[in-house]
Each structure stands twice: as structure tokens, then as C-alpha cells.
C-alpha positions in Angstrom: -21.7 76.3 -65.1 -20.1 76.2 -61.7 -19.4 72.1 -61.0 -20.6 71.3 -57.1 -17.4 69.2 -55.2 -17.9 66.7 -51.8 -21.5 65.5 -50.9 -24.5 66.7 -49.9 -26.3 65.7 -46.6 -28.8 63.5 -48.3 -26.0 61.3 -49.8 -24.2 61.6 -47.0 -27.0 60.3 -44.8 -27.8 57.6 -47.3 -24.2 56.1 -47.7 -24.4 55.7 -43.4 -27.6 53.7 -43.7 -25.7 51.3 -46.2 -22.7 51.1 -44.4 -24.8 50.4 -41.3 -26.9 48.0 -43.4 -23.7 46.0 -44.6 -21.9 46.1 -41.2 -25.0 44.7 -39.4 -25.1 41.6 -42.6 -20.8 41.2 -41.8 -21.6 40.9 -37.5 -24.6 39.0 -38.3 -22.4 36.7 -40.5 -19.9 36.8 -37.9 -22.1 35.7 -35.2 -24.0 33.2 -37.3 -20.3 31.9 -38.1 -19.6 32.2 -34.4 -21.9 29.9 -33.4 -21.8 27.9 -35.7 -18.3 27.2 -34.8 -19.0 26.7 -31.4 -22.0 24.3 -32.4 -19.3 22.3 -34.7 -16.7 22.3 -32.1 -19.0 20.9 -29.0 -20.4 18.4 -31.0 -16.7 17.3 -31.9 -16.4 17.2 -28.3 -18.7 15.1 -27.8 -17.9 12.4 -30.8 -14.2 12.4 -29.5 -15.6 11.7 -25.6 -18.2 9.1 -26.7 -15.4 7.2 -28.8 -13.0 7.5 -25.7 -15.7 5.6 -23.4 -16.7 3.3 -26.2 -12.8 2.3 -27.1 -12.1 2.1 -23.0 -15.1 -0.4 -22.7 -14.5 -2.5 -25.7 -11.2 -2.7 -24.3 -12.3 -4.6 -21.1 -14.6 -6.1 -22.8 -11.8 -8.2 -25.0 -10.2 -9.0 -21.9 -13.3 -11.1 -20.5 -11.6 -14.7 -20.5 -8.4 -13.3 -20.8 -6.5 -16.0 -18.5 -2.8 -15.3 -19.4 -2.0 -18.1 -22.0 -4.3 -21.0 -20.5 -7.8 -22.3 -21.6 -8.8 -22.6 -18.2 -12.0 -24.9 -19.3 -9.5 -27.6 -20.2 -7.8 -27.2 -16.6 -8.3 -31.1 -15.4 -8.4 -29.6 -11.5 -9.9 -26.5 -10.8 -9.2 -25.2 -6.7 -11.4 -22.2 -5.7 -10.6 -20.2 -2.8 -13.5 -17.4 -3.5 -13.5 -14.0 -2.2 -16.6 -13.1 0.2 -18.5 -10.0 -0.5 -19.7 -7.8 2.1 -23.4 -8.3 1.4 -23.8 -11.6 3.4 -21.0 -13.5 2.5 -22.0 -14.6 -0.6 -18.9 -16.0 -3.0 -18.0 -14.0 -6.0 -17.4 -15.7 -9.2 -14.4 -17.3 -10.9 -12.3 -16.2 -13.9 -12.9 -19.6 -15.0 -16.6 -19.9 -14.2 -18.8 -19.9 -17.4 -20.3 -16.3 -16.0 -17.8 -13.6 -16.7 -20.0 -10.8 -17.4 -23.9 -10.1 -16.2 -26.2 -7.1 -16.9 -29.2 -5.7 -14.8 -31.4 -3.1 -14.7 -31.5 -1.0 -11.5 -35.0 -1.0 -10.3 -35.0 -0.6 -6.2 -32.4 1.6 -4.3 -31.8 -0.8 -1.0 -31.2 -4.1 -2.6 -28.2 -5.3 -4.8 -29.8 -7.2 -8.2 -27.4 -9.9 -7.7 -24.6 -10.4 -4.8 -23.1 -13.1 -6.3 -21.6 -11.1 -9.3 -22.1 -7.7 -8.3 -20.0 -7.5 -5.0 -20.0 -3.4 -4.7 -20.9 -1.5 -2.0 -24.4 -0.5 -1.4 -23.5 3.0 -1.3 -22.2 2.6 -4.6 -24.9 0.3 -5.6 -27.2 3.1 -4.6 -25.9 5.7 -6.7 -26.7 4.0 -9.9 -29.6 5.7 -11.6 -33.0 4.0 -11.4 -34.4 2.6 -14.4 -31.3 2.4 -16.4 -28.8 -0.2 -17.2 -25.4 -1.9 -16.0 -23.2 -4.2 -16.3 -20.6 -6.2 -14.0 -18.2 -8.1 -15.3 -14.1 -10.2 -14.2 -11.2 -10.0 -16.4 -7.4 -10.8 -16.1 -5.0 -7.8 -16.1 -2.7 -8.0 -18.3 -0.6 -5.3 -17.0 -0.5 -7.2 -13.7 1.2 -10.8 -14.4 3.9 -12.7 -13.5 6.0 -16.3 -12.9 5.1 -18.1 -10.3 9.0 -18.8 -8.3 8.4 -20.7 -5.2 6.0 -22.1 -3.5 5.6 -22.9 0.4 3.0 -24.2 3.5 2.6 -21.7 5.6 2.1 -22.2 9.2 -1.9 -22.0 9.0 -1.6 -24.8 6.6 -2.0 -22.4 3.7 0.0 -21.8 0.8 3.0 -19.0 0.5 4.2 -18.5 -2.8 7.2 -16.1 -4.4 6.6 -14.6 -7.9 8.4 -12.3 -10.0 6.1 -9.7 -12.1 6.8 -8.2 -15.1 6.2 -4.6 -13.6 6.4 -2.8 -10.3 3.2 -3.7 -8.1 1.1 -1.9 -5.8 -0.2 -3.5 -2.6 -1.7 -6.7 -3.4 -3.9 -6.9 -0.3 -7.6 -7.6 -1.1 -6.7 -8.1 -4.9 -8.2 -11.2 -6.4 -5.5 -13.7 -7.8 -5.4 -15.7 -10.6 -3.0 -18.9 -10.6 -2.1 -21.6 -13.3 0.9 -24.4 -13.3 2.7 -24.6 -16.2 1.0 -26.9 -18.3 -2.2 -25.5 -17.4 -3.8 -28.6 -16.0 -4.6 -26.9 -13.0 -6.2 -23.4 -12.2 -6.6 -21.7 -8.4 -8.2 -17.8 -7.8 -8.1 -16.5 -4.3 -7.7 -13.2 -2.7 -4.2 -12.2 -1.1 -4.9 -11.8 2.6 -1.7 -9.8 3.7 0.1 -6.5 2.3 2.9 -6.8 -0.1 5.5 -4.3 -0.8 4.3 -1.3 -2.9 6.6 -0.9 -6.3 8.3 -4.3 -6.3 8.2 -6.8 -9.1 9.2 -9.5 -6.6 6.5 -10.6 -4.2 7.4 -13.4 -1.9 3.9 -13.2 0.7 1.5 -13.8 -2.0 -0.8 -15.7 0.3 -3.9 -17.3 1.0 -5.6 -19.0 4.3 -8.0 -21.4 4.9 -7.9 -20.7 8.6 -11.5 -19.4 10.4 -12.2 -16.1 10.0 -10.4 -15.3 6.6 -13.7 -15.3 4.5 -12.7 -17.7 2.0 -14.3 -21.1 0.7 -12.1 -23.8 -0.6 -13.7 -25.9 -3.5 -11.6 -28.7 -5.2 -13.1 -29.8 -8.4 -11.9 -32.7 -9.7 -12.1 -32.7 -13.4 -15.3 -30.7 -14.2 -15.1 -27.0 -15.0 -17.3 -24.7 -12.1 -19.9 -23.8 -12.8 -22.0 -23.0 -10.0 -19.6 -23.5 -6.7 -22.3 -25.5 -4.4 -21.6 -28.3 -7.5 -18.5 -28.9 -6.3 -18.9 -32.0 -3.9 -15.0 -32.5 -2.9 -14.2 -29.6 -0.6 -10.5 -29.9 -0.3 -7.4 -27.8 0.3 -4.3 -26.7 -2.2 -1.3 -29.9 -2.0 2.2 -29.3 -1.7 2.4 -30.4 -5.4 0.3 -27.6 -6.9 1.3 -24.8 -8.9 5.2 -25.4 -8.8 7.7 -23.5 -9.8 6.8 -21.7 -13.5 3.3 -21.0 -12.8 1.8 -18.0 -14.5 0.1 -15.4 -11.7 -2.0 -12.6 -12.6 -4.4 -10.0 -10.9 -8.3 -10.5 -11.7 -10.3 -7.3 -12.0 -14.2 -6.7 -10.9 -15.4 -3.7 -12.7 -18.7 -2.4 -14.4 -20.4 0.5 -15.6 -23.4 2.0 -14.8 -25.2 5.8 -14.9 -24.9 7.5 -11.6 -27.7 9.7 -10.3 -26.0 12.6 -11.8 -26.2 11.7 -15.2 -22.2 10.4 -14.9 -21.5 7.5 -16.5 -19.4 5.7 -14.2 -16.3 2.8 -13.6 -16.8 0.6 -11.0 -14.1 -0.9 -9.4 -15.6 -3.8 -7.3 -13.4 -5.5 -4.4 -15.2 -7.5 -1.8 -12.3 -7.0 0.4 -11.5 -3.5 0.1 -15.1 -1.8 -0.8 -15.9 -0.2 -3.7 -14.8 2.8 -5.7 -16.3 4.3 -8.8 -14.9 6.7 -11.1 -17.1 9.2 -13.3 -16.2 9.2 -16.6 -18.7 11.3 -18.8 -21.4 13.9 -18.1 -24.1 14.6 -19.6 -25.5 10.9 -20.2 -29.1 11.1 -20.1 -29.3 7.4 -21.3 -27.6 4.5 -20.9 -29.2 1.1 -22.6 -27.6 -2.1 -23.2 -28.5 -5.4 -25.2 -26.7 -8.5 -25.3 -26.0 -10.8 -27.7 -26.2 -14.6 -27.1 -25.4 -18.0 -28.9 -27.2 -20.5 -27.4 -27.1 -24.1 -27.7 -28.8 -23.9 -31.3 -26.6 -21.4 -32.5 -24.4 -22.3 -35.7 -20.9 -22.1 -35.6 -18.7 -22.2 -38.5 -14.8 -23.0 -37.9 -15.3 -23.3 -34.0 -16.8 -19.7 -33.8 -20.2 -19.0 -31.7 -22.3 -16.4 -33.7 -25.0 -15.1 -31.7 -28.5 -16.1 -32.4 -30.8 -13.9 -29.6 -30.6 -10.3 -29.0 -32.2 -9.7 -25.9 -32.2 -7.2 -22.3 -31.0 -8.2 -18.9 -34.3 -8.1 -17.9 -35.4 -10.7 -20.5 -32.6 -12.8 -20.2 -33.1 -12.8 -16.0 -36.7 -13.7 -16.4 -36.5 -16.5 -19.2 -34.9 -19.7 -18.0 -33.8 -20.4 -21.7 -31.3 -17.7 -22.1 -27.6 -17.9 -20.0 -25.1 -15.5 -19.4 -22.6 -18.2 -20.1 -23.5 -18.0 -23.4 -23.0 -14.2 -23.9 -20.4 -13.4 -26.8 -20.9 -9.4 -27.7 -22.8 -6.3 -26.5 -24.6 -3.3 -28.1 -24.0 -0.6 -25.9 -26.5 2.6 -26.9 -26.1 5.8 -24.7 -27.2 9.3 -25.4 -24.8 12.9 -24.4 -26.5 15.8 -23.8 -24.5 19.2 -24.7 -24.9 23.0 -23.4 -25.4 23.9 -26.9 -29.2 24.7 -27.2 -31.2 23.9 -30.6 -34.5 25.2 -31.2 -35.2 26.4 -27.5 -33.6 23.0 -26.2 -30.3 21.2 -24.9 -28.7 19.1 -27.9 -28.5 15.5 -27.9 -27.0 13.1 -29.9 -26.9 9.3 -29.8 -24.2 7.1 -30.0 -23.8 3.1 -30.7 -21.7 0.4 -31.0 -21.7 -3.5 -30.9 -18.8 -5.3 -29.4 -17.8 -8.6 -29.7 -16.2 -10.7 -26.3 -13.1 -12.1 -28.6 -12.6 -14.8 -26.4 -15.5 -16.2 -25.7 -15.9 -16.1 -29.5 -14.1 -19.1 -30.3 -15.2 -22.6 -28.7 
């Protein structure tokens, strides 16, 4: 019998449709792998982002009452000279005031919550999204501190002083400044009224005025801690003996954060002086929610440390007389991304939580 060699059309045919058959189960592997890369990697994206913001707002966060080696609520004489806003003149807080940090919830678009604290510009004030939530709060910088060297009466009847800084500066003017004598006992904050040199570590015009016209209040209160500035009943003005040579200096900061209109969560860098500037920091945020966690006067504490006792909003603490922001010691900040990746016909979301704890407000 004659043995038939190579294939016939039928088996030819046949081993296309299984090769075509397997190479359409590899791509569809390959695309399924694909995207599922893709999927993996903008998630990852999105974890690493979300930890960024949450490790860049802890970090201020640890700084609130951060005031450079002293307990300024043992100061026996605390002298405010307080920056003015531009919404009315209303005085910004202290470092040493018992408010460092205050949430809201933005619910109109021509009317800041709370001048007192807040202290942005309305455009910026504007910007933030309606119906979510932000915070404001006033923290040393650590990264802008220094020795008080001299300290002179300037021809206004104000106070000059020379200090050296432990790194080059940037112009002072409009920056809010913090100021302790060595041992402490006293504490002053006011904002420098003239321009200093930009990269020097020696300043010697670090200035206030309490001439007309400068925008500052003067406040001299003698052994009490500020609370509330119109509680100070001896108006007075800084003595030639005050904050001698030694003295720590340090830049105080004004910042929140807040969802813009865009769905940006934002930095705001509040200066009643200079405006207002905020920088976006994530996109995507399609929520933003905080909560706050208090220990109030019936809280326990174990070893001179405050544990919170209430949970609650802004807008709860704001509407019930009970609950302070002086006694605020952590925050649970919630916030939700939203991706390009689409699941099931829709734009991926995933939430993201943490509670943080203000170290040193902690400790009593």
C-alpha cells in the first residue's frame, strides 16, 4: 500500500482554528494580565499618594504646640502683639493661646466660618468646596529658629532685636514671630513689619511697632495664660528688660487643608499680612471628612496624659457650648481618591483613614 506524506486540507484547516483558538486564549490572557497590571499599579498609586498626604499632615499636626523648648502655659508674662487679618481687623490667635487648631464645615461661599482663626483670603476661602470639611491650625517651624542676640528701642518706641538663625532665611516681612527669654518666664508673638535680607542667618531688623497704622494690638498679661485676648485688662507695651540677650526666636506658621472646588485637596498657607496662597496637593478627592477627638474636663488621665473621651464634628463641637477646641488632642482624618481606572462601568474609589494624635497637647 502506497503510505500518503504532509496533510490534507481538512487537517490543515483544523490545526488553523486551534492555533487561532489558543492564540486568541494567550492575547486574551495577555490583556486580562494587562489590565490587571495597570489596575494593580494605579491602585499602588494611589496608596503611596494617600500615605504622602497623610504622613505630610500628621506631620504638622505634631508640631501644634511646638514652641521651641518652652511650656509657654507656664510663661508668668505673656505680651501679645497680634497680627490683623484682612477681613475686618479681627486678631489672629496666639501660639500660646489654648486654640491651636479649629475645624469647620464650609456651608456659604461669601462669608469666612471664623475670622479669628481662619485669616485667608476670601478668594481662597471661596474655593473650598461646599459641604465638606477643613481645618486651620498655628505651629512653630522648626526649620525656622534661632538666638535671640540683641535687643534695642527703636525710634517709634518699639522693639529692634538682632538674632542669629540656625539656617539661611527668606524675607521675614509679614511672617508671624515667636519669642521666649531664656528661662521662659516670658513669651511675645508679633508679625515683623519690615523686610530682612533674603539668605542670611543673621537678622538684625527683626521688628515690631506699636505706632498707628501698623495693625497690631498690644496685650500684656500679667501672670494668666491668654485665652481669649479681650481678657487681658493691662494693655501695655514690651520693656527694655524683655527678652535679653539668649532668647529663643522662631517663625509661627498658619496653614490648613481643605477640598477645593476641583476635587484638589489643598495647603493653605494663611498670612494676614501677605494674603493667602494654597497649594494643591492631590486630585481626585471626592471626599474629605474629619472628626476630632476631645478630652474634656471629665476625661481620665493616667501619668499626666489627656485621653480623649468625645468624638465629635466641627459642626457639633461649634453648636454645643460643652465641647472646646482647647481641649482637642487627635484627629481622624477620612478622605476618599477617585482613579481613571473604571470597575464595573464606573470610576474606582477607594477610602483611606487615619487617626492622629496632637503629641503635645497630649501630655498636661
Amino acid at each position: 500500500m502506497r503510505q500518503q506524506t504532509g496533510l490534507t486540507l481538512v487537517e490543515l484547516m483544523i490545526s488553523m482554528v486551534l492555533g487561532l483558538v489558543l492564540t486568541a486564549g494567550v492575547m486574551t490572557l495577555f490583556v486580562q494580565s494587562q489590565q490587571s497590571y495597570a489596575a494593580t499599579r494605579e491602585i499602588a498609586i494611589m496608596d503611596q499618594n494617600a500615605q504622602i498626604l497623610m504622613d505630610l499632615v500628621e506631620a504638622d499636626l505634631q508640631r501644634v504646640g511646638y514652641a521651641f523648648g518652652c511650656r509657654p502655659d507656664k510663661a508668668a508674662n505673656m505680651v501679645n502683639i497680634t497680627q490683623v487679618n484682612e477681613s475686618g481687623g479681627v486678631a489672629l490667635p496666639s501660639i500660646v493661646d489654648d486654640t491651636k487648631l479649629e475645624g469647620f464645615s464650609k456651608t456659604a461661599t461669601n462669608a469666612v466660618d471664623s475670622a479669628a482663626l481662619i485669616g485667608i483670603s476670601l478668594d481662597t476661602y471661596n474655593s473650598i468646596k461646599i459641604g465638606s470639611d477643613y481645618f486651620i491650625l498655628l505651629v512653630g517651624d522648626p526649620e525656622k529658629q534661632g538666638r535671640v542676640q540683641t535687643r534695642t528701642t527703636g525710634s517709634g518706641g518699639g522693639a529692634n532685636f538682632k538674632a542669629m538663625f540656625e539656617q539661611e532665611m527668606p524675607n521675614l516681612r509679614g511672617q508671624v514671630i515667636y519669642m521666649a527669654t531664656p528661662d521662659c518666664d516670658q513669651v511675645s508673638q508679633f508679625t515683623q513689619v519690615n523686610d530682612t535680607p533674603v539668605g542670611a542667618r543673621e537678622i538684625t531688623n527683626i521688628t515690631h511697632s506699636q505706632g498707628a497704622g501698623t495693625g497690631t494690638l498690644v496685650k500684656n498679661c500679667e501672670n494668666q495664660i491668654v485665652g481669649d485676648y479681650p481678657s487681658c485688662d493691662n494693655p501695655g507695651t514690651l520693656g527694655s528688660e524683655d527678652f535679653p540677650a539668649g532668647g529663643t526666636i522662631m517663625v509661627v506658621e498658619f496653614l490648613g487643608y481643605a477640598l477645593n472646588n476641583n476635587d484638589q485637596l489643598i495647603r493653605i498657607n494663611a498670612l494676614a499680612t501677605d494674603g493667602s496662597h494654597a497649594s494643591a496637593l492631590l486630585d481626585g478627592v471626592t471626599e474629605f471628612k474629619l472628626e476630632y477627638g476631645l478630652a474634656t474636663s471629665s476625661s481620665p488621665m493616667q501619668n499626666g496624659v489627656r485621653s480623649v473621651n468625645v468624638y465629635a464634628t466641627a459642626q457639633e463641637i461649634n453648636a454645643d457650648a460643652s465641647l472646646e477646641w482647647a481641649d482637642l488632642v487627635s484627629l481622624r482624618l477620612d478622605f476618599t481618591l477617585q482613579s481613571d481606572l473604571v470597575v464595573n462601568g464606573q470610576p474606582f474609589e477607594k477610602r483611606y483613614s487615619r487617626l492622629m494624635t496632637l503629641r503635645n497637647e497630649v501630655i498636661n
